[in-house]
N, C-alpha and C positions, 0 to 999 in steps of 0.2 A: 665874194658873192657876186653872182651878176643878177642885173635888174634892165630887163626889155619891157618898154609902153606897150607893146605887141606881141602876142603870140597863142600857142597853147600849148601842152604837154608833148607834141609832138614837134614844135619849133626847132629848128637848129641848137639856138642857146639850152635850151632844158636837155636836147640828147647830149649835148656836149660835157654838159655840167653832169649830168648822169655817169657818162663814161669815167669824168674825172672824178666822180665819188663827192662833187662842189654841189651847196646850194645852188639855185638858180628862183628868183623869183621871175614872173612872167604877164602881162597883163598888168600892168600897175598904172595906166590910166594916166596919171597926172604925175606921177612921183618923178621923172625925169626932167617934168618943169621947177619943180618944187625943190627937191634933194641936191644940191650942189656938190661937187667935188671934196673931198675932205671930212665933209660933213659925218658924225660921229651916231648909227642910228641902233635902235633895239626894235628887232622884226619879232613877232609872235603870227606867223605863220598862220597855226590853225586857228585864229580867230582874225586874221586879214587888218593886224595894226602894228602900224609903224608910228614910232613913236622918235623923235629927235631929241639925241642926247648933248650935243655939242656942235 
């Protein structure tokens, strides 16, 4: 999955992830402060929550 603080549906990362058939999350605001490397998470998408599993 990729995950940019920045963007919108037409950013680089979402056409990319499009082409490749990949999730892409985009606009997540805080989460790249937050979410560390490694970090083990569960995305539910259409209701806009991420939740940390490990």
């Amino acid at each position: 999955m990729n995950c940019r603080k920045r963007g919108n549906i037409m950013s680089h990362a979402a056409i990319v992830a499009r082409e490749l058939k990949t999730s892409c999350i985009i606009g997540t605001k805080i989460a790249t402060k937050v979410l560390k490397d490694g970090m083990m998470v569960e995305v539910d998408a259409d209701k806009g929550i991420v939740k940390i599993i490990k």
